[in-house]
C-alpha positions in Angstrom: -15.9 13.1 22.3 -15.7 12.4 18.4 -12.5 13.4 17.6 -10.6 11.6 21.1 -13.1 8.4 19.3 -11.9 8.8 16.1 -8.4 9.1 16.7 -7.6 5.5 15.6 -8.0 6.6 12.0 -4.4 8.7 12.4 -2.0 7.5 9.6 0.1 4.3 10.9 3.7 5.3 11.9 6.6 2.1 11.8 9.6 3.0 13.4 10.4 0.0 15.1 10.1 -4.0 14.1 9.6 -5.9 17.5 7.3 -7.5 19.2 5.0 -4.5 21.0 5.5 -2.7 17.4 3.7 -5.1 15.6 1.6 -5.6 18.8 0.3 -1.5 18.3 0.3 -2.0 13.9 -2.4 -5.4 14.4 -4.5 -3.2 16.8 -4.8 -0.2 14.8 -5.2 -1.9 11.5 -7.9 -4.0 12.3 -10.0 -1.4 14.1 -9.6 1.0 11.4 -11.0 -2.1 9.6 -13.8 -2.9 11.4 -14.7 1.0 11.6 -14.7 1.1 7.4 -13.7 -2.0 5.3 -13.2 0.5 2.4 -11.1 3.2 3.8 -7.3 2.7 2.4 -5.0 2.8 5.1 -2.0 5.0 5.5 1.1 3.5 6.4 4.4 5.6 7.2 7.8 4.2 7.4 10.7 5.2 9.3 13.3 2.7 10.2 16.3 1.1 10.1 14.4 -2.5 10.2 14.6 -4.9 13.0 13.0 -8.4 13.8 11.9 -10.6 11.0 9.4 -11.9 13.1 7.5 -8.7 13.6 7.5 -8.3 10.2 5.9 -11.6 9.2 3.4 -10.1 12.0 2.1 -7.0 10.1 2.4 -8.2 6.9 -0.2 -11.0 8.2 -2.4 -8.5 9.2 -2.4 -6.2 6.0 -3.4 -9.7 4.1 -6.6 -10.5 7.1 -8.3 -7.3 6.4 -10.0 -6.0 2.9 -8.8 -2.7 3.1 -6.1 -1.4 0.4 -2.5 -0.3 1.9 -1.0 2.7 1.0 2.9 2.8 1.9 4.8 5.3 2.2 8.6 5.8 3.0 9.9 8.9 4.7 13.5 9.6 6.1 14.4 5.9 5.6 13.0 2.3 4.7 15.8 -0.2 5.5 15.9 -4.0 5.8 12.4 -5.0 7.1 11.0 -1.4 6.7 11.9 -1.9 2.9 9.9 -5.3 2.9 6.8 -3.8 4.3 6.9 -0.9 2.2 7.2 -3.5 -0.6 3.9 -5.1 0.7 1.6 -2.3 0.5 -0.8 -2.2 -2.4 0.2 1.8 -3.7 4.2 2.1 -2.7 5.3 5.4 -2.4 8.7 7.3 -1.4 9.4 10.7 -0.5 12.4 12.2 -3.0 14.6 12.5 0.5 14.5 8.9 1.5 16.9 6.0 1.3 15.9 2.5 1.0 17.9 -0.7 2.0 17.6 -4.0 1.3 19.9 -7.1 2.1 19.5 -10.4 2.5 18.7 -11.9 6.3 21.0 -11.2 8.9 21.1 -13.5 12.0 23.2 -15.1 14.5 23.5 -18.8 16.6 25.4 -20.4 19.2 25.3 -23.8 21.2 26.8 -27.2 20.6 27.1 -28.5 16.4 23.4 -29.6 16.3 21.8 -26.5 17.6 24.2 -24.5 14.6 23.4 -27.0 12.0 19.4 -26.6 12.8 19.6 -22.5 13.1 21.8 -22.1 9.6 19.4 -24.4 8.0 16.6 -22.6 9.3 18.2 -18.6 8.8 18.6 -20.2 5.0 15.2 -21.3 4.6 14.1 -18.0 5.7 16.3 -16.1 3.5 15.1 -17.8 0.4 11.4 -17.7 2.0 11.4 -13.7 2.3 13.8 -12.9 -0.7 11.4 -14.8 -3.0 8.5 -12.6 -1.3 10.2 -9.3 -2.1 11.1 -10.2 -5.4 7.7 -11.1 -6.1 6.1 -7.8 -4.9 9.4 -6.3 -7.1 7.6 -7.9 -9.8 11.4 -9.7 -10.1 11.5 -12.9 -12.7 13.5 -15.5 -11.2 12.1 -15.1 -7.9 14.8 -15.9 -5.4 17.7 -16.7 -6.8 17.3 -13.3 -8.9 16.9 -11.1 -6.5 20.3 -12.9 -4.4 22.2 -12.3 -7.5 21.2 -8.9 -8.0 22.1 -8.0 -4.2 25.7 -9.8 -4.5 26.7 -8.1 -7.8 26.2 -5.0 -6.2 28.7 -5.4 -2.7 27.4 -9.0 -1.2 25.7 -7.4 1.4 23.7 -4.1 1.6 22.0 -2.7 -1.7 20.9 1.3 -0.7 18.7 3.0 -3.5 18.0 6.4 -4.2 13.6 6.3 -4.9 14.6 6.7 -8.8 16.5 3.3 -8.2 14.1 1.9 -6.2 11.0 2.4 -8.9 13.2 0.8 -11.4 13.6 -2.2 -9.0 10.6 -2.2 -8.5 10.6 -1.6 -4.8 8.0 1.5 -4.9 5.4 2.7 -7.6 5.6 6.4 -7.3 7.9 8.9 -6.2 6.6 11.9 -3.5 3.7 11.4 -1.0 0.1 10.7 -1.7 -3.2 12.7 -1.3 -6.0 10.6 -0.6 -9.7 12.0 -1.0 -13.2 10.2 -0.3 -15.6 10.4 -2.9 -19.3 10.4 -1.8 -22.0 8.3 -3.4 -25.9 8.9 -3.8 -28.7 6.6 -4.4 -32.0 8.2 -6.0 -34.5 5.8 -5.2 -38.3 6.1 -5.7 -40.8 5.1 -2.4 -42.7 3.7 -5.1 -41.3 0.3 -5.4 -43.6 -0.6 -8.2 -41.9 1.6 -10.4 -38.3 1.6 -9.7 -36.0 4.5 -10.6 -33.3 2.5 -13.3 -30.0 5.0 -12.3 -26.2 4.2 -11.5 -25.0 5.9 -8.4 -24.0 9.6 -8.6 -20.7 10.2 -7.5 -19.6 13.4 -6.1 -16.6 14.2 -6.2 -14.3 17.3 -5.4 -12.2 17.0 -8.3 -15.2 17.6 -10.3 -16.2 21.3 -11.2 -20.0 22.4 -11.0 -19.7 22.4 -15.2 -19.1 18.8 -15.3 -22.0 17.7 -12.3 -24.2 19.6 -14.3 -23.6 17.3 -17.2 -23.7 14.1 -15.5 -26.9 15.1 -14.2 -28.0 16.4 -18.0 -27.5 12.5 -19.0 -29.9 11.3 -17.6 -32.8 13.1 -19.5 -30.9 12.7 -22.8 -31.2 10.3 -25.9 -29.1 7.0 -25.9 -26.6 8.4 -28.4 -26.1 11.8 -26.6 -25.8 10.4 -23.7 -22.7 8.4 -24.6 -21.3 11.4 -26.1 -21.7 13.3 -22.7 -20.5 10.6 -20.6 -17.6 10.6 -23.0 -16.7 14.9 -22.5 -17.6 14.5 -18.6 -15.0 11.6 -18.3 -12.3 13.2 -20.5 -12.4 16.4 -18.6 -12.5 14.5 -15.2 -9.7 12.7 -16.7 -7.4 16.0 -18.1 -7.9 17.9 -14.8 -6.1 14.8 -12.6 -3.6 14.5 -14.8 -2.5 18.5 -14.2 
């Protein structure tokens, strides 16, 4: 039974942007939410983009919960996929994908009034959403920048390779991330009278039996060793993520 319980903890697939998309992306976010506040959440991208609407659904819902978003962009992250990959809190894209971005694409009919009201609206929009990706580019200027920047390439559709989308400013890394829980333990003493005074050991699986030993050797050490040990444990925690 724990495994068919647990399966809402999968990764988050996007493919599509409509209305029973961001229907399923609302559902699992939040009870991946409720189940742990602290877990990052996964999200994979996959599309060629589609309703604005569903978009400005999910990216509601990545902004109710507390949990970090990791994005991720596989295959292809056009138009709206591009936005919510933009959204996420770590941005990543694997060295096969293409991204697209363009400004908002959108259609009316009807009599003069109904035209006049839907351009003035599809513009409002457009400056509304182009400002938002240029501030998760991390893009002075804000809207009018990130217009520019799209015109001077063809007026229309920008494509980037992931090298050209880091320097936009679009993603943070380039590949796919490994995510790892790190498990916490709290010494306490039954006594309450006489409280143990301790941080938190952290386990992690990064860290080698050689370098628990001497977080655990801290403890019983002066205050000037100490620092010195804390300072070795953290530099060789620090050198072996960095391989």
């Amino acid at each position: 039974m724990l495994p068919t319980q647990l399966d809402f903890l999968d990764d988050i697939v996007v493919n599509k942007f409509n209305e029973q998309s961001a229907l399923d992306f609302r559902n699992k976010v939040m009870k991946i939410a409720k189940f742990d506040p602290q877990r990052p959440i996964t999200v994979y991208i996959d599309s060629y983009g589609g309703s604005l609407y569903a978009l400005a659904s999910m990216i509601s819902v990545m902004n109710e919960v507390p949990n970090m978003f990791v994005t991720i962009a596989i295959g292809k992250a056009m138009s709206c996929g591009a936005m919510l990959l933009a959204a996420g809190d770590y941005r990543f894209a694997d060295k096969h994908s293409r991204l697209l971005i363009h400004e908002i694409k959108a259609g009316t009919n009807g009599d003069v009034n109904d035209i006049e009201n839907d351009t003035r609206n599809i513009i409002e929009l457009n400056e509304y959403w182009m400002g938002y990706l240029a501030k998760c580019c991390k893009i002075s200027g804000g809207y009018k920048t990130i217009k520019q920047m799209i015109r001077n390439q063809d007026g229309r559709d920008m494509h980037l390779t992931p090298e050209q989308a880091k320097k936009f400013g679009l993603i943070d890394y380039i590949g796919s991330p490994v995510i790892s829980p790190i498990t916490m333990y709290q010494i306490e003493n039954t006594n309450q009278e006489d409280p143990i005074q301790q941080e938190p050991i952290v386990a992690d699986d990064s860290i080698n039996t050689e370098e628990m030993l001497a977080v655990f050797q801290e403890a019983s050490e002066p205050p000037k060793a100490k620092k010195k040990a804390k300072k070795k444990a953290k530099k060789k925690v620090t050198k072996k993520k960095t391989k």
